[in-house]
N, C-alpha and C positions, 0 to 999 in steps of 0.2 A: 411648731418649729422643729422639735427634735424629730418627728416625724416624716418631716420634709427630707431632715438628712438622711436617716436611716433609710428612705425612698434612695436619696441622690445613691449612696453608698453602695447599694443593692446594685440596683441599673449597671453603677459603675465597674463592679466585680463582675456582672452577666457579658455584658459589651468587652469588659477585658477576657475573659474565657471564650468568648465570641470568635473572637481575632484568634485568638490564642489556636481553636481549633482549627478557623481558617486556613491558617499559615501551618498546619501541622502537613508534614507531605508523607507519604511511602516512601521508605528506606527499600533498597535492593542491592545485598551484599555479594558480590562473586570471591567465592574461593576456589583457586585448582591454580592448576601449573603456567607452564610458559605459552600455552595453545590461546590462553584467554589475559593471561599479564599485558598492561598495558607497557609501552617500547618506547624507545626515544624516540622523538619526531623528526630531527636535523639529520641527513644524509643517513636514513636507516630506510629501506623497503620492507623491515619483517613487522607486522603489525599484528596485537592479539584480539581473539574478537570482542573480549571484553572492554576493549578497548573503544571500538565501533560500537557498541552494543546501546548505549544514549543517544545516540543517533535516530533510533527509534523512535524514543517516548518522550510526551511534551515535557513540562516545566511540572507537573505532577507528582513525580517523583524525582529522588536522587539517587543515584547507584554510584556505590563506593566498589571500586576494583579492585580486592585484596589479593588478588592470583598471584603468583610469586613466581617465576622462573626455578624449573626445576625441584619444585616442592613436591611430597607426595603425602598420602593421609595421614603418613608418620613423621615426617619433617615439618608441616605447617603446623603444628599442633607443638610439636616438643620443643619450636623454636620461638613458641609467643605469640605467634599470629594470631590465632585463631583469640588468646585471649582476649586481646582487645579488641574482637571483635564484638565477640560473646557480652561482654562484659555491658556494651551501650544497647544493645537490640530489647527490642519494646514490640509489647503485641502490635500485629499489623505489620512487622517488619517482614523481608522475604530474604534467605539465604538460598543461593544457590551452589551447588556442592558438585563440580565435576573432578576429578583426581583418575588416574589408571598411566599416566605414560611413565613416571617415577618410580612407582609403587613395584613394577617387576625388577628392580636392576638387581639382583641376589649377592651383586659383588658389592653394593653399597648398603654398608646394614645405618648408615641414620636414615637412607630413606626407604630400604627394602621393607614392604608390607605384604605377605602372601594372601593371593584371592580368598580365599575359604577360609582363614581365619585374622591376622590383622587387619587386614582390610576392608572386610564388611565391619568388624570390630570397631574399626574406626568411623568409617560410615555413619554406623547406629550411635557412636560417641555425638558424633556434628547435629545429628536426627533429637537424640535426647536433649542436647542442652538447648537448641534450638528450641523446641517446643516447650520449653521448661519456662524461657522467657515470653511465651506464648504469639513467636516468629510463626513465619512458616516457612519448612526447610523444601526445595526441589531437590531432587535429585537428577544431574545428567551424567547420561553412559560417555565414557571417553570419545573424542574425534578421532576419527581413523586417520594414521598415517597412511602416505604413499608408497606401494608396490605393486610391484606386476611381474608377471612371470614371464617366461619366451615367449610363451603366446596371445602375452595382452590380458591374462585375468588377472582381474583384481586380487591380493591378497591381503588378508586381515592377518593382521601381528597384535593383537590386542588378550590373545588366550581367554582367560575364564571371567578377567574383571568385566567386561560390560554386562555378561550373566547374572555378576553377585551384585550388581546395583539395579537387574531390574528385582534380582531376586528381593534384594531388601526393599525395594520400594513394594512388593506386595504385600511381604510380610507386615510391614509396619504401614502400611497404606498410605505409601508418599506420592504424591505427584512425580510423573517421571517424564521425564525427556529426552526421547532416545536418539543421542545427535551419532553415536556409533550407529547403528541402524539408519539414520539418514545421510551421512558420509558418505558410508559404506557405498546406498546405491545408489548414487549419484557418481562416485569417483569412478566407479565400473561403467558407470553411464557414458560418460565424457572420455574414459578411456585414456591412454599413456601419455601423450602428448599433452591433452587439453587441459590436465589437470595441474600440468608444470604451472599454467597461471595462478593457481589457486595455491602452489610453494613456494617457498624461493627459489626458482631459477632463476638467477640474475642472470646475464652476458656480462664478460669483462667489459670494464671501462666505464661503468653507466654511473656507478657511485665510488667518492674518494677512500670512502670506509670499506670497497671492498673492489677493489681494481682487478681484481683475481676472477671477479664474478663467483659467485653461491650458487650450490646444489645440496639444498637443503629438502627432507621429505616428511619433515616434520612440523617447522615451520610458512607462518602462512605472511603473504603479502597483505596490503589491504583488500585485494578484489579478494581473497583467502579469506578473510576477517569477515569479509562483509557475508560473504557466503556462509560461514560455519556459525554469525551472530543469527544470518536468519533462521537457520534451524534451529534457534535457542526460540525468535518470537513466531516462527510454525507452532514449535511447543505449544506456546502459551496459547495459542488459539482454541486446540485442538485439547488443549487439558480445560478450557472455559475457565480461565482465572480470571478473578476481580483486574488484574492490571490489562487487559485488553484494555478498559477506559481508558489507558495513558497511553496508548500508542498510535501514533501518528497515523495519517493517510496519506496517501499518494507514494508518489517517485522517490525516495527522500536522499538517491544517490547520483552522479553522472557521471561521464567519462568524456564531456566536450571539451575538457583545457586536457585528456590524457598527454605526457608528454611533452607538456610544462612544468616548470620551474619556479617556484614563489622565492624570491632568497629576501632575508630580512637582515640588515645592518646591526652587526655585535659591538660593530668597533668604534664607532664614531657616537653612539649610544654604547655607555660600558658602564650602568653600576652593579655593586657588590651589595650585598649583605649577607648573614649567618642564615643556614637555613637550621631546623629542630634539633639536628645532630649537631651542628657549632662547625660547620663547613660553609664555604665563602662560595655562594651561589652568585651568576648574574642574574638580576631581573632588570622589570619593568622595560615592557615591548619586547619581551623575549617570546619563543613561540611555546616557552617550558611553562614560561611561571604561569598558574591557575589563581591565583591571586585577583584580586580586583585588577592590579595594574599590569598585567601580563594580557599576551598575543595569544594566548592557548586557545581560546574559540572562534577564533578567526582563523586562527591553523587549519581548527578544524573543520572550518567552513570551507575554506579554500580545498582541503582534501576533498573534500564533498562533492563539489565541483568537476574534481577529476586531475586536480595538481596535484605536485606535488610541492614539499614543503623546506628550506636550506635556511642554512646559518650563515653570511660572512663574517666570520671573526675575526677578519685580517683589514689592513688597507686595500679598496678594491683593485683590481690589476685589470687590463682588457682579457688577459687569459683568462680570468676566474670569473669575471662577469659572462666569458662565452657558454660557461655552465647551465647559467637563469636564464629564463625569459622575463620576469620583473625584478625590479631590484629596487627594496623598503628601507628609505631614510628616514627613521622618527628621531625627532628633539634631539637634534645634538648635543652630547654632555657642555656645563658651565663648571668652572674652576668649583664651585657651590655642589655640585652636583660630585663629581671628580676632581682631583685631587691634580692629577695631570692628565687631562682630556686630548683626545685625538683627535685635533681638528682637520677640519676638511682643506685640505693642503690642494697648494697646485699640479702635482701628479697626481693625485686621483683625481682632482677635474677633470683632467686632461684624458687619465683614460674610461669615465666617465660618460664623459662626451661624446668618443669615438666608438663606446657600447652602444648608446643610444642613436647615433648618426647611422649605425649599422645595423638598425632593427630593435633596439632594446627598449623595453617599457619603463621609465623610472617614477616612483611614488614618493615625493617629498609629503611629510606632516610637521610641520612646524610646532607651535606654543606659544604664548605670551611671552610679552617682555617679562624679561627675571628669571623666566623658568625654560630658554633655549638660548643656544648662542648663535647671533643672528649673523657676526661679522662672514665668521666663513660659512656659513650656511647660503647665505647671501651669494657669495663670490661664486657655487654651485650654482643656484636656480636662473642668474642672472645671465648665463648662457643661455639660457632657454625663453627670455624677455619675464621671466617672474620676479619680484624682489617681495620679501615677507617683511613688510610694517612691524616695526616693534610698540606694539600695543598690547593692550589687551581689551578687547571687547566682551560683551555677555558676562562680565562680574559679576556673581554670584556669593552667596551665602548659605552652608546646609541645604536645605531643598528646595532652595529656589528655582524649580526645574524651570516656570514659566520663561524666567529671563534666557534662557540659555533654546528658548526653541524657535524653530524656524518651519513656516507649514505654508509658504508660499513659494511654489516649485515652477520653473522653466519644463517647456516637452523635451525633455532628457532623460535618456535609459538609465540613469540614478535613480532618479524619483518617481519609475515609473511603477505606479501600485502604492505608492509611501505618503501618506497623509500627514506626519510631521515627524523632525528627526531632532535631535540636541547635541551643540555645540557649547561650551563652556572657553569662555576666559579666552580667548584665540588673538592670533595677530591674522589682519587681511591682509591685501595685497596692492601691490602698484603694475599695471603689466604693461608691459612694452610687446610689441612684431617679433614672435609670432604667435605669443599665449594671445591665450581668447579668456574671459571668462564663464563660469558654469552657473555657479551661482551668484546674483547681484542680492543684498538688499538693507534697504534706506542708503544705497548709493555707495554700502563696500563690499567689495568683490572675496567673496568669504570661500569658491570654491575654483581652481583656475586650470586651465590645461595648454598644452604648447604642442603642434607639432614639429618634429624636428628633425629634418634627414627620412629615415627611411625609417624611424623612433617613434617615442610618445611619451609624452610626460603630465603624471597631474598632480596636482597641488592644494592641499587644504591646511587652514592656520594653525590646526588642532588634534591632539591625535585620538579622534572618536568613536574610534572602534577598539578600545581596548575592553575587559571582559565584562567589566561592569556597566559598560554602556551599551551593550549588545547582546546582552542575554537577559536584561530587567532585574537582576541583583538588585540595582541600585533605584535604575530607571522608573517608573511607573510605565504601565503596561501600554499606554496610546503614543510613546514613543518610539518610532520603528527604525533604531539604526540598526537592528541586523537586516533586518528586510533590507535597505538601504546598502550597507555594504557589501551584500550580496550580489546585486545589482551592480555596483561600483566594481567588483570582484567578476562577475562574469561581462564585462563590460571591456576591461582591460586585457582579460585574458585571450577575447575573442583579437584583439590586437597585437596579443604575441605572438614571440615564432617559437615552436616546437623544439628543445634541445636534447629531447631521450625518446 
C-alpha cells in the first residue's frame, strides 16, 4: 500500500514538471528607442518594428517590447527600465539591445552617452548582466535615418555608434545584427522618393491626429516597421539561432484591404477601469487592451491584411463614418455594465443607415441576454431585417469548450479551411427581407448578413474574436477562430470601399 503511494506521488510530480516544461516558452526582450517602441493603434500611422516584430514567430515564444520612445543606453537604465527587466530574465531568455538615435544629443545630458566611452560602457553594462542571468544578449547596429543629398546619395547621420556595437560585439563575442548596414543599403537602393514610404510622409488630411500631414525621417509607418523588423529576422537566420524554429513561413503580411479603414465603436461600448498606474482606461473590445477581453489581436490581424485600424469615440455622424470602410458594434453597454450607457438613439440610426445605404460595411456582435442591451441594439439591426433574440444559447461552465463548438460549416468564405470554431453564451437571430442567414444549426441562425443599398451588414450573437478566443490563451489549439476571423476579416473587406 504505501508503496503504491509513493509510486502514485512520483508519477504525479514527473507528469506535473512534464507540463511544467511543456508550457515553458522563450522569452524575447527588445530594448532601444522610438524606431522599435510599440505606438498607439487609433488614428496613428507611425509604427515601431518591434512592434510588427511577433508577427513573425509562432506561439513559441513571447516577446515583450520594452523600447521606450526617446530612450538612449543612459536614460533606459537610470530610469528603471532596464531593471525590471533584468530582474525576471532566466537562462534561455534573449535580449535584444539596439540604442545609437538618443545617445548623440550632447545638449541633453540624461540622455547624452558618447561613442568610445559611455556608450559601449553601457553596451557591455546590458552584455554583463544579461549573461549573468545566463539570457542571451544580441546586439543591433542602430536603423539609419533618412537623407540624401542634391544629388540622391544616401547619407549616414549615425557617426561612430554602429562601429562601437560591432566593435563590442567582437570583443565580447556577441551576436550581431547589423540593421545599420542593412538600412543603409537598401535606403540608397530605393533611393529619395521610394523611401518616403518606409517614413512618415503623410499628405494632409489623411489622419485627424495630423491634418497638417508628417514629414518625419526618423520615424517609420508600418510598411517602415515591417521593413526594418525583417532585418532584425534576416539577422537571425544568418547568425543560425535556435529561434529560427519559431519563425513562421510564408506571406505573413498583405496590402489587399491598403486603403481601408476598420473603425471600432468607443461609445455605445464604454467601460472603464484602473489600469497599474491607478488611471481610468477604456477596455473590453477596445483595439488597446491586450487583456483577455480586449480587440488588440484582431487589430492586429486586420493590419495584416493591409488595413488600417480607428477608434469612434463619439456618436456616429454620416461625416465621420465617411472616414471608415467598416464600422464595429460590439455589446452595447447595460445600466450593469455603465452607469449611464450611450444608447443607440434614433440619430445615429439614421445616419447609420445612410453610411451603409452609400456603400458602408456595418459589423454588429451582440451577447446574451443580461450581458447586452438588446432594446436599442434591436431598433439598429432591424433596419437591416436582423433582430437579436434575447437568449443565451451554448451555456457553459469553466472549460466546457465542447458546449460552445460548432464544426458543421455551409460553402462560405468563413469557413473556408476552418474545421471547428467556438461560440459561448450568444443570443441568435430572427431575420426578416433582406438578411439571409450564414450560419443555421439545430434550426437557429447563429451567424446572419443583410444586403443593403449599395452596403453590407453582418451579424453574429457573440462577440468571438476577442483575444482570448483567437490566439488559444484560453482556447485549446483544434479550435480555429483566428483562422476563421481572418476569413470573415478578408471577406468583408474585399466588400469595402477605399477611403485613404
Amino acid at each position: 500500500m504505501q508503496k503504491n503511494i509513493i509510486r502514485i506521488l512520483v508519477l504525479s510530480i514527473a507528469l506535473f514538471s512534464l507540463n511544467f516544461i511543456l508550457q515553458e516558452k522563450t522569452n524575447i526582450y527588445l530594448i532601444g528607442d522610438s524606431t522599435c517602441a510599440d505606438k498607439p493603434l487609433d488614428d496613428n500611422p507611425e509604427r515601431g518594428w518591434g512592434q510588427v516584430f511577433p508577427n513573425f514567430f509562432t506561439d513559441g515564444v513571447v516577446i515583450e517590447n520594452h523600447a521606450k520612445n526617446g530612450r538612449s543606453t543612459k536614460s533606459f537604465r537610470d530610469q528603471g527600465l532596464w531593471k525590471s527587466i533584468s530582474e525576471k530574465l532566466k537562462p534561455g531568455d534573449y535580449v535584444f539591445i539596439q540604442f545609437g538615435h538618443n545617445d548623440s544629443k550632447v545638449s541633453d545630458t540624461s540622455r547624452c552617452a558618447d561613442a568610445r566611452t559611455s556608450y559601449k560602457e553601457n553596451l557591455i553594462g546590458y552584455i554583463k548582466d544579461t549573461r549573468e542571468k545566463g539570457a542571451v544578449p544580441i546586439l543591433l547596429t542602430p536603423v539609419n535615418r533618412r537623407k540624401f543629398d542634391t544629388q540622391g546619395n544616401f547619407i549616414d547621420q549615425h557617426g561612430e555608434y554602429p562601429a562601437v556595437v560591432r566593435e563590442v560585439a567582437t570583443e565580447m563575442n556577441i551576436p550581431l545584427i547589423d540593421v545599420h548596414k542593412k538600412s543603409l543599403e537598401l535606403f540608397a537602393q530605393l533611393g529619395e522618393e521610394k523611401t518616403k514610404e518606409i517614413f512618415l510622409h503623410i499628405r494632409p488630411g489623411i489622419y485627424k491626429s495630423a491634418l497638417n500631414g508628417i514629414n518625419d525621417n526618423t520615424h517609420f509607418t508600418r510598411t517602415g516597421a515591417i521593413v526594418a523588423a525583417k532585418f532584425v529576422v534576416e539577422g537571425i537566420k544568418e547568425l543560425n539561432l535556435p529561434l529560427i524554429q519559431y519563425l513562421k513561413m510564408g506571406e505573413l503580411f498583405s496590402q489587399k484591404a491598403e486603403g481601408k479603414i476598420v473603425g471600432l465603436d468607443y461609445y455605445f461600448n464604454r467601460e472603464f477601469r484602473k489600469n497599474k498606474d491607478g488611471n481610468e482606461v477604456q477596455f473590453h473590445y477596445t483595439w488597446e487592451d491586450k487583456e483577455n477581453s480586449g480587440f488588440y489581436e484582431v487589430g492586429n490581424m486586420i493590419e495584416n491584411i493591409g488595413a488600417g485600424i480607428y477608434e469612434m469615440s463619439e456618436a456616429p455622424t454620416y461625416d465621420e463614418l465617411k472616414r471608415i470602410s467598416m464600422y464595429i458594434i460590439v455589446d452595447p453597454d447595460t445600466p450593469k455594465e455603465t452607469t449611464l450607457p450611450n444608447y443607440i438613439d434614433d440619430v445615429s440610426i439614421s445616419e447609420i443607415v445612410k453610411w451603409v445605404n452609400d456603400g458602408g460595411v456595418l459589423v454588429l456582435m451582440g451577447n446574451d441576454f443580461g450581458n447586452c442591451e438588446f432594446e436599442h441594439f434591436n431598433n439598429l439591426s432591424e433596419k437591416f431585417g436582423i433582430h437579436f433574440n434575447e437568449v443565451s444559447r451554448n451555456k457553459l461552465s469553466g472549460t466546457e469548450f465542447y458546449k460552445g463548438k460548432f464544426d458543421k460549416f455551409p460553402n462560405h468564405p468563413i469557413f473556408e479551411g476552418v474545421k471547428q470554431i467556438y461560440l459561448k453564451e450568444i443570443s441568435t437571430f430572427k431575420l426578416n427581407p433582406p438578411a439571409e442567414p450564414i450560419l443555421i444549426d439545430n434550426g437557429d441562425v447563429i451567424m446572419a448578413a443583410s444586403k443593403y443599398g449599395n452596403g453590407f451588414v453582418f451579424a453574429v450573437g457573440d462577440p468571438w474574436i476577442y483575444n482570448e478566443y483567437i490566439d488559444n490563451r484560453k482556447l485549446p489549439i483544434e479550435y480555429e477562430n483566428y483562422k476563421a476571423a481572418k476569413n470573415l476579416f478578408e471577406w468583408l473587406l474585399e466588400k469595402s470601399k477605399k477611403v485613404r
